[in-house]
C-alpha positions in Angstrom: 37.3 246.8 139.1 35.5 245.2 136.2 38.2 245.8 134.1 40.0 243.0 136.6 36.7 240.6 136.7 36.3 240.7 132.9 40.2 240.2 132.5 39.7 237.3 135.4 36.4 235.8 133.4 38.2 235.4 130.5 41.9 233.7 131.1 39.6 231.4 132.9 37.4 231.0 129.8 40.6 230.7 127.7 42.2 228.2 130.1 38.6 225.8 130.3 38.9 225.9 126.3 43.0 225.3 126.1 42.3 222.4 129.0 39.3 220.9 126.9 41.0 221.1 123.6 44.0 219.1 125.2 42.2 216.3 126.8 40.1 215.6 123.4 43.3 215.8 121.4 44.4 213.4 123.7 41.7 210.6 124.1 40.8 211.9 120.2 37.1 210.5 121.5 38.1 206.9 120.3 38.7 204.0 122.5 41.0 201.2 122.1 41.3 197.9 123.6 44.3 195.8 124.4 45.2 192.0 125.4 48.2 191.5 127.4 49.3 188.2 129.6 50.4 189.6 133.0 52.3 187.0 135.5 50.2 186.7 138.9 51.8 187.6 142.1 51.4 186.0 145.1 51.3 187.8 148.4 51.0 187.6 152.3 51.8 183.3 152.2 52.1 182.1 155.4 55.8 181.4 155.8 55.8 177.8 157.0 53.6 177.1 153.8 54.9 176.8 150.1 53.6 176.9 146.6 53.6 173.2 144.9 51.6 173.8 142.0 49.1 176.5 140.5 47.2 175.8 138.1 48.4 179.1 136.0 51.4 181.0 136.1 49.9 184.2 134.0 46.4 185.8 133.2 44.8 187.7 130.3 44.0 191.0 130.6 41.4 192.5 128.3 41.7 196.7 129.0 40.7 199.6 127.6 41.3 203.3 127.2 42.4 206.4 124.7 44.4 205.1 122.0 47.7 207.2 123.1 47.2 205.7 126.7 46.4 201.9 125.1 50.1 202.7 123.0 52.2 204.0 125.5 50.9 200.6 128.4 53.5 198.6 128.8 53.1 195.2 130.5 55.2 196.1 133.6 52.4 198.6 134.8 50.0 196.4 135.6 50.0 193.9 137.9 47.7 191.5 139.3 48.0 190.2 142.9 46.6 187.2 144.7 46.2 187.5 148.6 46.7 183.8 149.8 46.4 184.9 153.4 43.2 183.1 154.3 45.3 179.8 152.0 45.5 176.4 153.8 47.0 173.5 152.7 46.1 171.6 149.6 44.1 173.5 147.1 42.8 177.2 147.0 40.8 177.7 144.9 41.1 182.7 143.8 38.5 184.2 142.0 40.8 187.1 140.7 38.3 190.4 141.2 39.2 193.6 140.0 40.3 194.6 143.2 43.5 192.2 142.5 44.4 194.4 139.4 46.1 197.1 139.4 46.1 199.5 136.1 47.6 202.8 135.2 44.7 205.9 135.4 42.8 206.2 132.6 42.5 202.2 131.5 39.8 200.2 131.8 39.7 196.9 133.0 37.7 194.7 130.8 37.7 190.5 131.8 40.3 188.6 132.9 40.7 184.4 131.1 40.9 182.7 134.0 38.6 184.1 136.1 39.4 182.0 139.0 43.2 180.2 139.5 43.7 177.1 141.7 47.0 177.1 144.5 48.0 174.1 145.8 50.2 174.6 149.0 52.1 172.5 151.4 53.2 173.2 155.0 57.5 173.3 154.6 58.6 170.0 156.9 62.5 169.3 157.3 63.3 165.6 157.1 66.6 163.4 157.3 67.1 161.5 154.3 70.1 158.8 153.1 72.3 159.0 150.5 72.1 156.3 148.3 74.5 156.0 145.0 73.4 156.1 141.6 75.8 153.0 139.8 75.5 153.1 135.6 77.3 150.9 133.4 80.0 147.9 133.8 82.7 147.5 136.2 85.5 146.4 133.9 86.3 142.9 134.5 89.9 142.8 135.7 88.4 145.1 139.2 86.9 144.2 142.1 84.9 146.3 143.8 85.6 145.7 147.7 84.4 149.0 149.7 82.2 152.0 148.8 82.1 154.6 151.4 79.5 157.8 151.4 79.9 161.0 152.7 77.4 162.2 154.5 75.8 158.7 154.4 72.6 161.2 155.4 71.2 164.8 154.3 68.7 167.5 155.7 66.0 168.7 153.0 63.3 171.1 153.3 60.3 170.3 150.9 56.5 170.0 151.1 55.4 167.6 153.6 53.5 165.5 150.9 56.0 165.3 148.8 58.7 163.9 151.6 56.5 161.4 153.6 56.8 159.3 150.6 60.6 160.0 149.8 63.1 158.0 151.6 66.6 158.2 150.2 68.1 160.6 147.9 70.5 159.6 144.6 73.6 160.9 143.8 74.8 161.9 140.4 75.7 158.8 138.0 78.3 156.9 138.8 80.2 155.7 136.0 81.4 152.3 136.4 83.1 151.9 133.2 85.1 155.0 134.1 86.9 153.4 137.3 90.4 152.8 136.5 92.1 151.1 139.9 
């Protein structure tokens, strides 16, 4: 019976060391830092709302960790995500917390440069718009020009609702005047 307990005591003494020696051949007791730019993501947007502008697309990340974890981080496991749930139209203003970053075990997160990122949103509006026809050049002089028809003389567009109420027609490509033959 103590045969059993001493043969017990020690594989667990011998697996303590083996599991020791491997984690400090692994960090190696040194830390290493990393910079990496990491594009924000945007989640839970109301639906009838859309992004117009922001006032960055991507953040730095300052992290930290062992130096075989630092090498082997690649940008695509970390991620940084922006709730714009409470967001209402015009500007937002997101202080990006550590909460909104996600890293792989074992890094550290460090700063982020921003600390804060400004959304402007807009509410999505549909809104009927003429066609109007965008004439470039010279009509050659032995034509006449006697009828232009459009179709649709009209369109449907979806867009922010600030950026239609001031938008009244839309323009086709150029026209090419020059090029008309008969």
């Amino acid at each position: 019976m103590r045969r059993e307990k001493l043969e017990i005591v020690v594989a667990a003494l011998v697996s303590v060391a083996l599991i020791t020696a491997a984690w400090f051949s692994f960090t190696r007791g040194l830390e290493s830092l990393v910079t990496l730019e990491i594009p924000i993501e945007y989640m839970n947007r109301d639906p009838e709302m859309e992004i117009v502008e922001t006032s960055v697309n991507t953040v730095r990340l300052d992290l930290s960790g062992s130096g075989a974890l630092i090498r082997s981080l690649r940008p695509e496991q970390v991620r940084v995500t922006l709730d714009l749930g409470g967001a209402v139209v015009g500007r937002n203003t997101f202080a990006i917390s550590p909460e909104d970053i996600a890293v792989p075990p074992g890094i550290i997160f460090r700063e982020v440069k921003p600390p804060a990122v400004e959304v402007a949103l807009d509410m999505l509006v549909k809104k009927e718009l003429a066609v109007q026809l965008d004439w470039v050049g010279k009509l050659p002089e032995h034509l006449v020009l006697t009828k232009v028809t459009v179709t649709p003389d009209t369109i449907t567009v979806i867009g922010g609702k600030q950026i239609l109420e001031n938008i009244s027609t839309v323009y086709t490509e150029r026209i090419r005047l020059d090029q008309i033959e008969k």
